[in-house]
N, CA, C and O atoms as CSV, one atom per row, in Angstrom:
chain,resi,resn,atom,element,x,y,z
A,1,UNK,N,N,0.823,-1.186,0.000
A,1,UNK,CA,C,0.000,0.000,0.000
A,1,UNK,C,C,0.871,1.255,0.000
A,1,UNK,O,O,0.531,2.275,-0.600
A,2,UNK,N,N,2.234,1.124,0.833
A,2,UNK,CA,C,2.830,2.076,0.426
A,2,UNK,C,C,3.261,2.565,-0.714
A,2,UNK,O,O,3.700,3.706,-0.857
A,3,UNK,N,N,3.154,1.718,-1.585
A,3,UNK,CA,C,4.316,1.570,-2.726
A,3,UNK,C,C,2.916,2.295,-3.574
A,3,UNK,O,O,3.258,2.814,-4.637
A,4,UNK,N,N,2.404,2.331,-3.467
A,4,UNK,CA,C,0.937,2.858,-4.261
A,4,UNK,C,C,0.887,4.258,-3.938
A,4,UNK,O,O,0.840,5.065,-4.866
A,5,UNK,N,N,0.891,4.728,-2.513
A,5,UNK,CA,C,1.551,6.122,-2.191
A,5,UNK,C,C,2.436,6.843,-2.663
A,5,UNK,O,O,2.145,8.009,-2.929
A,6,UNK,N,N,3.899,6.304,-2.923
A,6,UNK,CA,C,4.623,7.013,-3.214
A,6,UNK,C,C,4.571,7.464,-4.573
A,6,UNK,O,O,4.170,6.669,-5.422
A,7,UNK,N,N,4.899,8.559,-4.888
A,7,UNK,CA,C,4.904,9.351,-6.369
A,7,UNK,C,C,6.137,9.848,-6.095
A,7,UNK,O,O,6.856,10.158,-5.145
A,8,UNK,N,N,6.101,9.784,-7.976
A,8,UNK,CA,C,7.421,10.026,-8.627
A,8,UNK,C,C,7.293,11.484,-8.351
A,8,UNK,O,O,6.178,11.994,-8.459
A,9,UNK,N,N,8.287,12.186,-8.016
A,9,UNK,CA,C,8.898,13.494,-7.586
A,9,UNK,C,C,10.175,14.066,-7.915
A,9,UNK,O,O,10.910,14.249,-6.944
A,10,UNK,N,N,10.644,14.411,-9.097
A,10,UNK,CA,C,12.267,15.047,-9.481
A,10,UNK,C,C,12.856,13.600,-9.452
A,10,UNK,O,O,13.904,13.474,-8.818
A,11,UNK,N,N,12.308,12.448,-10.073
A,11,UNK,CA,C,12.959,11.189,-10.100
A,11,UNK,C,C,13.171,10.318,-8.819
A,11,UNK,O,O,13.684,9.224,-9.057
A,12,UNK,N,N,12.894,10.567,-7.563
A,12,UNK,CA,C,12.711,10.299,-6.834
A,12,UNK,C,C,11.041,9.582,-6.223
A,12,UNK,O,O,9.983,9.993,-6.701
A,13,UNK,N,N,11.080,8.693,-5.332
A,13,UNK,CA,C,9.949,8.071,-4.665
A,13,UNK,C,C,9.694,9.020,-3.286
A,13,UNK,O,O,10.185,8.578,-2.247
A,14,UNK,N,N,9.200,9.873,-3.240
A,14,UNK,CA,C,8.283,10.501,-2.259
A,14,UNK,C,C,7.020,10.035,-1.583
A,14,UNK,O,O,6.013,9.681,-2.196
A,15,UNK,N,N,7.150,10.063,-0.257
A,15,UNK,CA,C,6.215,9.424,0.619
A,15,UNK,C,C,5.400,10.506,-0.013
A,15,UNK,O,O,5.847,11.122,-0.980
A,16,UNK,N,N,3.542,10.913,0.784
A,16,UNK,CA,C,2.980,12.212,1.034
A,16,UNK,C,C,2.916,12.677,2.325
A,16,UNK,O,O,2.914,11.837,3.225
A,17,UNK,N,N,2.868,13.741,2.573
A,17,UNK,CA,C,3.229,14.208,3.578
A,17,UNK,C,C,2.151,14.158,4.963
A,17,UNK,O,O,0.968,14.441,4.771
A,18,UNK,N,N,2.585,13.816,6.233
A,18,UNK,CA,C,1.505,13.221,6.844
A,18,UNK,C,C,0.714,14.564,7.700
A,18,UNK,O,O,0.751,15.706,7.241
A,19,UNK,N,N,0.005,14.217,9.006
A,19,UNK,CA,C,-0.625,15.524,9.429
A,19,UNK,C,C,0.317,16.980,10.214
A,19,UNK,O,O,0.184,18.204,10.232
A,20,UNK,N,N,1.166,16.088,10.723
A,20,UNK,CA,C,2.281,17.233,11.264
A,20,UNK,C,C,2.824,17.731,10.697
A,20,UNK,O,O,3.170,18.841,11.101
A,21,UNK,N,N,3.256,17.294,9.441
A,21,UNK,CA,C,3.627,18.319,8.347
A,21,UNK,C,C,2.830,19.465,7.698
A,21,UNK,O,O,3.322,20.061,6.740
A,22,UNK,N,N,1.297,19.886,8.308
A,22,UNK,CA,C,1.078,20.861,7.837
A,22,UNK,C,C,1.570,22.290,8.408
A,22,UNK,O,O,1.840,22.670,9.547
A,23,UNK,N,N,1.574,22.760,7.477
A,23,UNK,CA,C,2.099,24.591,7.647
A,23,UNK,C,C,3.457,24.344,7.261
A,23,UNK,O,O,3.942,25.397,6.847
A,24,UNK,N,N,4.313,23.351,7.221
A,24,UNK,CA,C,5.762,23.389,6.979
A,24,UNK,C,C,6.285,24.482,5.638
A,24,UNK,O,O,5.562,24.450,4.642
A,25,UNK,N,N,7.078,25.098,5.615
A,25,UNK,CA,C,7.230,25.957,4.377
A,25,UNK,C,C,7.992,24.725,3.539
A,25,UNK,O,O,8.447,25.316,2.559
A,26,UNK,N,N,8.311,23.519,3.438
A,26,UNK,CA,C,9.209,22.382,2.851
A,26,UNK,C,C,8.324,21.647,1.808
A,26,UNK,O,O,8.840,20.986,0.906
A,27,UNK,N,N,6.759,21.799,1.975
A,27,UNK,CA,C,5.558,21.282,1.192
A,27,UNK,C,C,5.688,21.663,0.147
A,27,UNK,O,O,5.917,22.865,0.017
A,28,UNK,N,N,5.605,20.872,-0.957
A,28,UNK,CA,C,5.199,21.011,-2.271
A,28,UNK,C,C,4.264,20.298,-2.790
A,28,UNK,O,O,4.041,19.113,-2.539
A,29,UNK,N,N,3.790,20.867,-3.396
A,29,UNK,CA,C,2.172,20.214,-4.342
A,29,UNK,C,C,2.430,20.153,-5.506
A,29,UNK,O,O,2.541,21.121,-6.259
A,30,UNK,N,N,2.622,18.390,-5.941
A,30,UNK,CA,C,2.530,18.404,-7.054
A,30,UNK,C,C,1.406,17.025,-7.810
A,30,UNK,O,O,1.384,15.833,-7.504
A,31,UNK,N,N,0.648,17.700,-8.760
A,31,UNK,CA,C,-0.012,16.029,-8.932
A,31,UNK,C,C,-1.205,16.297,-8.333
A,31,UNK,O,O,-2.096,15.659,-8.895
A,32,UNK,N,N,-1.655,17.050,-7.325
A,32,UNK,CA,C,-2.750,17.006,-6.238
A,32,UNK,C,C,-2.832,16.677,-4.747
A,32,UNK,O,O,-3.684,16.898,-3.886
A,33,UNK,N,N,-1.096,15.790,-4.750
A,33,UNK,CA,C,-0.480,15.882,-3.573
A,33,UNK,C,C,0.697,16.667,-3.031
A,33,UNK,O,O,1.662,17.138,-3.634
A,34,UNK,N,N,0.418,16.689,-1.901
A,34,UNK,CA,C,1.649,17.168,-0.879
A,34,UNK,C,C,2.839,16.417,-1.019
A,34,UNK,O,O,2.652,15.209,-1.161
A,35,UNK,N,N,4.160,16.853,-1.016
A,35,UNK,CA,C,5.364,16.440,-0.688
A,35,UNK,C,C,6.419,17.244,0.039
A,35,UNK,O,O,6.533,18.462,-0.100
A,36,UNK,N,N,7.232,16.454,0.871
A,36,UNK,CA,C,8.424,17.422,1.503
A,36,UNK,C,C,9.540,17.331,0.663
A,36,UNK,O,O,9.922,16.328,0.062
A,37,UNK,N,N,10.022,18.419,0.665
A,37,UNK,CA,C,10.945,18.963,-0.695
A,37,UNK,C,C,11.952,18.291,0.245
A,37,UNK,O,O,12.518,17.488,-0.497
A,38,UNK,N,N,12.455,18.181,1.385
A,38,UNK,CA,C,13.497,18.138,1.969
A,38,UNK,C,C,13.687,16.143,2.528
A,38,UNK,O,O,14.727,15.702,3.018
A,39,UNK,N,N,12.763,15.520,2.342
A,39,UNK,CA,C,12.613,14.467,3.510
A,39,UNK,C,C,12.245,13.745,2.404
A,39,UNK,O,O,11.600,14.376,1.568
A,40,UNK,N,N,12.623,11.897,2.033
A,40,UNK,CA,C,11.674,11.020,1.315
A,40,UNK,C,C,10.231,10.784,2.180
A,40,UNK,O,O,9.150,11.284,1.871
A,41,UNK,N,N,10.504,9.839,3.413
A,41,UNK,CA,C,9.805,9.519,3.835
A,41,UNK,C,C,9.379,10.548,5.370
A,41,UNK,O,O,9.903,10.264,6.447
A,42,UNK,N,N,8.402,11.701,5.240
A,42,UNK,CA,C,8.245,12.148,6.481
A,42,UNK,C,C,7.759,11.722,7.747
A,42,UNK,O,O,8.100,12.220,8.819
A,43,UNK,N,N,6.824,10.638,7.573
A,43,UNK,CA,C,6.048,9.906,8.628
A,43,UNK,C,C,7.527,9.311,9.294
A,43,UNK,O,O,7.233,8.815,10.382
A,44,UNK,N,N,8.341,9.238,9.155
A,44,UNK,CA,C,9.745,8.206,9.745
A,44,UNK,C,C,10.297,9.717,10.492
A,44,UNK,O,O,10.483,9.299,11.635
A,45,UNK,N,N,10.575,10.836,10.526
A,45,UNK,CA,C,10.661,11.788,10.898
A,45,UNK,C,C,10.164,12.546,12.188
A,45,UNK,O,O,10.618,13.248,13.092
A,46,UNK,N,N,8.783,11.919,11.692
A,46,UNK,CA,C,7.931,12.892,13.063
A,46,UNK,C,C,7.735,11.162,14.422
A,46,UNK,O,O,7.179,11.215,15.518
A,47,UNK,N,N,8.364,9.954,13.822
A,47,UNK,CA,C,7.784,8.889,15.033
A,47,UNK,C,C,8.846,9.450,16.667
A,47,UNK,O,O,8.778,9.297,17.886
A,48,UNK,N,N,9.518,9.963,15.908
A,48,UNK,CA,C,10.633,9.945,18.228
A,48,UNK,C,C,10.073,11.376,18.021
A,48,UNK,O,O,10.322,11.677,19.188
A,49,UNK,N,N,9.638,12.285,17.624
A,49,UNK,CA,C,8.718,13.711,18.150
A,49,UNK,C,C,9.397,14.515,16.794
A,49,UNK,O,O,9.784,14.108,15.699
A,50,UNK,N,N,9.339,15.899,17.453
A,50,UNK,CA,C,9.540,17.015,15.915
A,50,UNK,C,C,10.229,16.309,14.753
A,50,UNK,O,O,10.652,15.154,14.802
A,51,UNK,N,N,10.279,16.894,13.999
A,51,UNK,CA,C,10.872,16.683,12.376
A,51,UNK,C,C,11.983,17.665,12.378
A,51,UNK,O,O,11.692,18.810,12.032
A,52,UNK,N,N,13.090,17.431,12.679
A,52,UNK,CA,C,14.242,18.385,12.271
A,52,UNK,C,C,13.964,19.045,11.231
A,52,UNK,O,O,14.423,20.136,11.570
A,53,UNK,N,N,13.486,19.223,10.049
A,53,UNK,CA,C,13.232,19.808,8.981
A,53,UNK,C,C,12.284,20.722,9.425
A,53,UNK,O,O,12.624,21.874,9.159
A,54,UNK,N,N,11.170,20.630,10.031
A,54,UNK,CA,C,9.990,21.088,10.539
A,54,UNK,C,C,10.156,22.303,10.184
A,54,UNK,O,O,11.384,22.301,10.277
A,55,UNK,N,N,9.786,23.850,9.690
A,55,UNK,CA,C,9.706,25.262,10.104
A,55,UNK,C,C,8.300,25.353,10.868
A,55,UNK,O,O,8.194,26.446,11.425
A,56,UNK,N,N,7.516,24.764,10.999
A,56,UNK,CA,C,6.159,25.747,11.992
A,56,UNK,C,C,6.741,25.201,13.258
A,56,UNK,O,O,6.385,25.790,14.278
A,57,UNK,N,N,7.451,24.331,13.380
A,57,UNK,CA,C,7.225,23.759,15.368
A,57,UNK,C,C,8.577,23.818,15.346
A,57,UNK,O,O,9.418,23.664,14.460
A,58,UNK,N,N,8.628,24.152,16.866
A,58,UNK,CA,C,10.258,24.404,16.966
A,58,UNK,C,C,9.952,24.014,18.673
A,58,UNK,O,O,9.094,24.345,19.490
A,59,UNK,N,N,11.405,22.953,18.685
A,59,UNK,CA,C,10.991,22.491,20.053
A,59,UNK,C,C,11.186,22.904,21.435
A,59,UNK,O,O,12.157,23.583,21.766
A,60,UNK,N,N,10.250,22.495,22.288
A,60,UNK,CA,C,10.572,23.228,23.663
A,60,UNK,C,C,11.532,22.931,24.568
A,60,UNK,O,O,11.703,21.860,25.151
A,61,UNK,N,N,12.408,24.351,24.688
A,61,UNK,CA,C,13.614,24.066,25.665
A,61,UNK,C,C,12.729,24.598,27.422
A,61,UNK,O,O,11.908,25.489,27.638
A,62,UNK,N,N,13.297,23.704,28.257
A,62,UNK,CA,C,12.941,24.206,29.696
A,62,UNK,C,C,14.487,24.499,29.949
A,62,UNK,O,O,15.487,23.908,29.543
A,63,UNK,N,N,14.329,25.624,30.765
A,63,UNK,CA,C,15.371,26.103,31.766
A,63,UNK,C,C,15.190,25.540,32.990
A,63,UNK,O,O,14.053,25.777,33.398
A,64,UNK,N,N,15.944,24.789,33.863
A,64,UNK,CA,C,15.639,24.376,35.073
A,64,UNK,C,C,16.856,25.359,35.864
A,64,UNK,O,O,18.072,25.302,35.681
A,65,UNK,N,N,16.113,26.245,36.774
A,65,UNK,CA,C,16.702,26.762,38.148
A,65,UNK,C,C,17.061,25.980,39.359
A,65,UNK,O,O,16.287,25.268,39.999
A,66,UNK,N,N,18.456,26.214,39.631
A,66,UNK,CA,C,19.395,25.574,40.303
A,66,UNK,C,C,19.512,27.065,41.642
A,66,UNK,O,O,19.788,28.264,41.675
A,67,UNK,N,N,19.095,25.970,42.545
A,67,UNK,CA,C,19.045,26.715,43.881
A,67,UNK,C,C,20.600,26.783,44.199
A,67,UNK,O,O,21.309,25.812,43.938
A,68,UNK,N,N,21.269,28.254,44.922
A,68,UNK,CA,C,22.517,28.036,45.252
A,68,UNK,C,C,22.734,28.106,46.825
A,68,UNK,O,O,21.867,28.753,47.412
A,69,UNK,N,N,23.366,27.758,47.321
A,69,UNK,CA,C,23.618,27.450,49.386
A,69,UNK,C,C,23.569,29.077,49.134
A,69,UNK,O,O,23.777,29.803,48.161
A,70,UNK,N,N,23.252,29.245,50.284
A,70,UNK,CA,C,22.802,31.161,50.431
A,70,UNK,C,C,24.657,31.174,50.932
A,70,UNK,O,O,25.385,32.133,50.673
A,71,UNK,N,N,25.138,29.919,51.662
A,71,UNK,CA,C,26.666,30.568,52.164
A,71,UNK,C,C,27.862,30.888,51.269
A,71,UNK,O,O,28.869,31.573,51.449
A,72,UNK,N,N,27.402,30.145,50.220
A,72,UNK,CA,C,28.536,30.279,48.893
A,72,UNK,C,C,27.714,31.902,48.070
A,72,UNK,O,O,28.303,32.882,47.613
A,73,UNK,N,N,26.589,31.702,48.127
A,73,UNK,CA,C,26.061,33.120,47.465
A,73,UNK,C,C,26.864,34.412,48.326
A,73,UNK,O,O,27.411,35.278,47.643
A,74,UNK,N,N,26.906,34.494,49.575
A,74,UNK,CA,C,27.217,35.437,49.840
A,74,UNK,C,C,28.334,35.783,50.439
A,74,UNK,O,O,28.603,36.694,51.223
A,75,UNK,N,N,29.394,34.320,49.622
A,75,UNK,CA,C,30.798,34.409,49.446
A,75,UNK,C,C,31.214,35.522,48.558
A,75,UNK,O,O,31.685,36.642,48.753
A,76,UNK,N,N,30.739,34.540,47.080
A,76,UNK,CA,C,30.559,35.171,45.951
A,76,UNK,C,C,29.904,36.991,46.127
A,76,UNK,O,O,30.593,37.914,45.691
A,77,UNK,N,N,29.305,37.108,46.426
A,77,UNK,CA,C,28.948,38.523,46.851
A,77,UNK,C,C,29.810,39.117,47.157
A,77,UNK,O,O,30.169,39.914,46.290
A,78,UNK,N,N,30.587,39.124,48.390
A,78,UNK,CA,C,31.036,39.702,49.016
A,78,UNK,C,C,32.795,40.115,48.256
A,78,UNK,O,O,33.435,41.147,48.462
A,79,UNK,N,N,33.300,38.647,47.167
A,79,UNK,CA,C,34.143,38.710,46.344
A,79,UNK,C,C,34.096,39.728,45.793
A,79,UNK,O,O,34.679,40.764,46.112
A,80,UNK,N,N,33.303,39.524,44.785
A,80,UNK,CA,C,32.912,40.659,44.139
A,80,UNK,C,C,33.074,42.319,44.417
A,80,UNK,O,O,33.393,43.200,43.618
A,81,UNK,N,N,32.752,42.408,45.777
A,81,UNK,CA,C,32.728,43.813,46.080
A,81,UNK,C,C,34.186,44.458,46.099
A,81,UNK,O,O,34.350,45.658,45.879
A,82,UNK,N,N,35.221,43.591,46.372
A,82,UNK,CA,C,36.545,43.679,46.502
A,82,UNK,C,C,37.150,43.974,45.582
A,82,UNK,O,O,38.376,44.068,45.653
C-alpha cells in the first residue's frame, strides 16, 4: 500500500506528507499531492517527536533553576565587592 503512495517526484519516490507536516514551508504540491521537498519519507521523521526539517514547530527548551547554598552566594557577593 505504500508503494501505491509514493509518487514520482524530481525522479525520486516521495512518501505524502503526513498531518504534522502541515504549515511546513518544505511542502510542495505536485499532482494534487503534498510532498516534503526536503525528507523522502516524512512519517519516519515525526515517530521519536519534531521533524528536524519542521519550520512551523520548533521544540521546547525548559530552563531548570538551580538553587545556590545562600553561604557560597554570599561568598561570591562579598568577592565581588573587593
Amino acid at each position: 500500500m505504500q508503494n501505491q503512495a509514493a509518487m514520482s517526484f524530481s525522479e525520486r519516490n516521495f512518501q505524502p506528507v503526513v498531518e504534522s507536516c502541515e504549515g511546513c514551508d518544505r511542502i510542495v504540491e505536485e499532482a494534487g499531492s503534498q510532498f516534503c521537498r526536503s525528507y523522502l519519507k516524512p512519517e519516519s521523521k515525526w515517530r521519536l517527536g519534531i521533524c528536524n526539517f519542521a519550520t512551523h514547530a520548533k521544540p521546547e527548551i525548559t530552563v531548570a533553576t538551580i538553587r545556590i547554598n545562600p553561604l557560597k552566594a554570599a561568598k561570591r557577593a562579598s568577592a565581588k565587592k573587593v
